[in-house]
C-alpha positions in Angstrom: 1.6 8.1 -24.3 -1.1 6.2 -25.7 -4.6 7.5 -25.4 -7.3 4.9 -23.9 -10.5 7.2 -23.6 -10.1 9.5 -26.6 -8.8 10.5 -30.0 -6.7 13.5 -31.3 -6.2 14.0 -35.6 -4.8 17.3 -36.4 -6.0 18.3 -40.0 -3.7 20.0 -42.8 -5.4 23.1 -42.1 -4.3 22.9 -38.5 -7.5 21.9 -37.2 -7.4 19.5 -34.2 -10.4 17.1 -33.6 -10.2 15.9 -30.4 -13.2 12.9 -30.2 -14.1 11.3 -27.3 -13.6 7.6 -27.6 -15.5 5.4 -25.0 -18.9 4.9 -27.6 -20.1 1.7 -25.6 -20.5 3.8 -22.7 -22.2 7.2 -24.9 -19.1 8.9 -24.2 -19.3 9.3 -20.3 -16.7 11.1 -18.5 -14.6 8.8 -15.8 -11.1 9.7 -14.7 -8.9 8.2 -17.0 -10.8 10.8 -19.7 -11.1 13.5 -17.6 -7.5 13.1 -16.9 -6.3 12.6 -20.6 -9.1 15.7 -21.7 -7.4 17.8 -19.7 -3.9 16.9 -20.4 -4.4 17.0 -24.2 -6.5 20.4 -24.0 -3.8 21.7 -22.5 -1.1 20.4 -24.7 -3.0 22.2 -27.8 -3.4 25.2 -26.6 0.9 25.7 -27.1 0.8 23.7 -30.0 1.6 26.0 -32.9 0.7 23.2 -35.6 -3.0 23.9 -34.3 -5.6 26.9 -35.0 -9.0 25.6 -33.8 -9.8 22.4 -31.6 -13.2 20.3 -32.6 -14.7 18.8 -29.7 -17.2 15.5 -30.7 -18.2 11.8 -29.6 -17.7 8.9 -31.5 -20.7 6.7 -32.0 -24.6 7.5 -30.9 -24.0 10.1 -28.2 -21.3 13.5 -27.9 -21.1 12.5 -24.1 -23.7 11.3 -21.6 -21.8 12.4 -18.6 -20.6 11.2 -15.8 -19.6 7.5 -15.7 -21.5 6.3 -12.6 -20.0 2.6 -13.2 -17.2 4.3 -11.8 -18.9 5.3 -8.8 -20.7 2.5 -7.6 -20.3 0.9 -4.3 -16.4 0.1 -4.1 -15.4 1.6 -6.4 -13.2 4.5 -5.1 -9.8 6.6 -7.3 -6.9 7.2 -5.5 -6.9 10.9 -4.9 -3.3 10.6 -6.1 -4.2 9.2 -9.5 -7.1 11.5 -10.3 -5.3 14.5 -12.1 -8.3 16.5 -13.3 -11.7 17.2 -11.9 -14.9 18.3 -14.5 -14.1 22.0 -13.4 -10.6 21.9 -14.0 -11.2 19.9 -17.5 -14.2 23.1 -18.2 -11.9 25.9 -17.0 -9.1 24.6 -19.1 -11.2 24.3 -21.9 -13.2 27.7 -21.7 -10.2 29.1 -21.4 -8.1 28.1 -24.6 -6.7 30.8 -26.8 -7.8 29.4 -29.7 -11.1 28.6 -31.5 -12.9 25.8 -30.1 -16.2 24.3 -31.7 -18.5 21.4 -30.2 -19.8 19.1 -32.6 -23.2 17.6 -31.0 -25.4 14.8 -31.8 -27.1 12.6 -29.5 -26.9 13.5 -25.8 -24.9 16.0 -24.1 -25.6 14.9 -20.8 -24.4 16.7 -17.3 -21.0 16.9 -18.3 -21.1 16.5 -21.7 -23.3 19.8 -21.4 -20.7 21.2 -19.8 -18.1 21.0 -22.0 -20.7 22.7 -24.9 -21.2 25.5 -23.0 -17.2 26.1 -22.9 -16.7 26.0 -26.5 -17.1 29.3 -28.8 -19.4 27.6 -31.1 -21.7 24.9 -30.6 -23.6 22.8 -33.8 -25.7 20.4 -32.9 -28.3 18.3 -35.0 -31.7 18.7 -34.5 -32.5 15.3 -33.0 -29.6 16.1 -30.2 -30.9 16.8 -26.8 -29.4 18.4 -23.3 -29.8 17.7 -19.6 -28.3 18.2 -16.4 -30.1 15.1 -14.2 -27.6 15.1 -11.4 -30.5 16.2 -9.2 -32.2 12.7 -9.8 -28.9 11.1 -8.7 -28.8 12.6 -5.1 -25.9 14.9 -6.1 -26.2 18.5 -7.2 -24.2 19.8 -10.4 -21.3 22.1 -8.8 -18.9 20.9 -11.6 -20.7 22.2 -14.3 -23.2 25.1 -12.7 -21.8 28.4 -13.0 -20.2 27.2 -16.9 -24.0 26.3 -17.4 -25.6 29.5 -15.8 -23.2 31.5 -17.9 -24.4 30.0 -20.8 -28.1 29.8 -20.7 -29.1 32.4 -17.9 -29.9 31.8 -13.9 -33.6 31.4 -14.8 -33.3 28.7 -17.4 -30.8 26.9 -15.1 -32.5 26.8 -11.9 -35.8 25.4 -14.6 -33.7 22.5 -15.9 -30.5 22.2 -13.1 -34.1 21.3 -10.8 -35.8 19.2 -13.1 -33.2 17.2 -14.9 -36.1 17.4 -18.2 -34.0 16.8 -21.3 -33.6 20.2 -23.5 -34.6 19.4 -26.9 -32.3 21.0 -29.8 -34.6 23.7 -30.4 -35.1 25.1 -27.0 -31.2 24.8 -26.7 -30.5 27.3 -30.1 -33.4 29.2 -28.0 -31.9 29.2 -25.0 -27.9 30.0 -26.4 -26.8 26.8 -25.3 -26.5 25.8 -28.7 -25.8 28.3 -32.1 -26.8 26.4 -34.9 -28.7 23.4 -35.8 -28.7 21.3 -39.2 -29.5 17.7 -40.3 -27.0 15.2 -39.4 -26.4 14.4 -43.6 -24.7 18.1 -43.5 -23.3 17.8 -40.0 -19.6 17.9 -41.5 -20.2 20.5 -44.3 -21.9 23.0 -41.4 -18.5 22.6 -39.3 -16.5 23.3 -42.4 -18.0 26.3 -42.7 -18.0 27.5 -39.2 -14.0 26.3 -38.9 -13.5 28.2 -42.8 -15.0 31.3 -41.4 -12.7 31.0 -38.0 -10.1 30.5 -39.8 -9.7 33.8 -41.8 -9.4 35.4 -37.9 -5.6 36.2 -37.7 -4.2 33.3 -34.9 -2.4 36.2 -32.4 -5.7 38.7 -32.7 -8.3 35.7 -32.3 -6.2 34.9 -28.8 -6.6 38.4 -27.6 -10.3 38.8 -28.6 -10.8 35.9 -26.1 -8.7 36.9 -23.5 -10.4 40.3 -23.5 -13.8 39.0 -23.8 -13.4 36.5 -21.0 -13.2 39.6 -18.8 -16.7 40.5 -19.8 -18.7 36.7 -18.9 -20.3 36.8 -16.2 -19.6 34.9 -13.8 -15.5 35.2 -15.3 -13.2 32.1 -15.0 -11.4 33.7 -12.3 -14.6 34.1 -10.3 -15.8 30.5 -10.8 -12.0 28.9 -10.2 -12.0 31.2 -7.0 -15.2 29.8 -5.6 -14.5 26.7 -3.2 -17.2 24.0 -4.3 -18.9 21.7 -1.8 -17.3 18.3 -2.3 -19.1 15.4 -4.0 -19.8 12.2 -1.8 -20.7 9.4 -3.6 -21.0 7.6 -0.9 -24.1 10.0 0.9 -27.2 8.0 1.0 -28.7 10.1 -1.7 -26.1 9.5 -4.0 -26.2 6.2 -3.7 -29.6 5.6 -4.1 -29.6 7.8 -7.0 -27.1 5.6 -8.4 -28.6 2.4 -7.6 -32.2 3.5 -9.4 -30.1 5.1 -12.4 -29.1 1.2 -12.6 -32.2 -0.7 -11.9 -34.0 1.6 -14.1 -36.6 2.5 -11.6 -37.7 5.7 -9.8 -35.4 7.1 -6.5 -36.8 6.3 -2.7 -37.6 10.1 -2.6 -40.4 10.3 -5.6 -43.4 9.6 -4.3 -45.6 7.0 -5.7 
């Protein structure tokens, strides 16, 4: 099958970059990606040719999110098309039994935050930046929350899942979101040496380390794939009004002037 929304390379080392391939549009998430992200993510984790999976963005951004061309008036997927929600794509993900390392610059935005805070080891640069803005679009982030609250605390969520204010890099390493910052010139040379440290963990013992630790997270992926989330209407007024500013590049109905 041929891949429209993202990349895989498998290194002589066996380590899989997977790059997410839609730079015109920073990387944002619609359901032909979320769809092939999952599939692929999945397909690696059997894959014995493979010991750790690089997750990055091609061009400016690592990924900006969710795709709201693709959820403008009209503009509705077949339920029996769409394969993979964000949760199922983050539980499938956080849940691989090998290494998995997120290589950030730009914006990891909503989503794209997401999927950081369900890798092992996070690099960013220190001009990337973090948000989760769903707020601002009249829909609230049930995709992404509990990966998010795991990751950074309930406090620090409730602070930025309510404001939607951009996390610069340094009050991400801060805040665990992220584990390591560096100039983008040594970017590559910083993941070499994360991935050369990961791989001296023998493959079968590295698998159980992360099955056994995934019992200690709190909230566990059991927990979160148990919970039944409120659906998403993209069709609430909120949400579309949200939408519609997010386009015209002007403040919501509900801000006051």
């Amino acid at each position: 099958m041929t891949l429209q929304t993202i990349g895989i390379g498998i290194s002589p080392r066996r380590i899989a970059t997977v790059t997410l391939n839609r730079p015109e549009r920073g990387n944002a998430l619609n359901q032909t990606m979320l769809d092939e992200l999952g599939g692929e993510l999945k397909a690696l984790a059997v894959d014995d040719n493979v010991r750790i999976v690089v997750l990055r963005g091609a061009g400016k951004h690592f990924c900006t999110g969710a795709d709201l061309a693709s959820r403008g008036p009209g503009v509705r997927t077949p339920p029996q098309s769409a394969k993979y929600a964000v949760r199922d794509v983050l539980a499938i993900l956080d849940g691989l039994p090998k290494p998995t390392v997120a290589v950030v610059e730009g914006g990891a935005i909503g989503g794209g935050a997401g999927l950081v805070t369900c890798c092992d080891v996070a690099i960013a640069t220190r001009a990337a930046f973090f948000s989760v803005p769903e707020l601002r679009i009249g829909m609230a982030p049930f995709g992404i929350m509990a990966f998010m609250v795991r990751a950074i605390g309930h406090r620090a969520f409730r602070r930025y899942g309510l404001t939607g204010e951009r996390i610069a890099a340094a009050d991400a390493l801060r805040l665990g979101l992220v584990h390591e910052l560096c100039e983008p010139m040594v970017l590559d040379a910083t993941l070499a040496q994360v991935t050369d440290a990961l791989l001296l963990g023998a493959p079968q013992a590295t698998s159980a380390l992360k099955a056994a630790a995934a019992r200690y997270a709190s909230p566990n992926l059991a927990e979160i794939l148990a919970h039944v989330q409120p659906p998403h209407d993209p069709t609430s007024p909120e949400a579309q009004e949200g939408i519609a500013s997010f386009r015209e590049k002007r403040k919501p109905s509900w801000y006051p002037q």
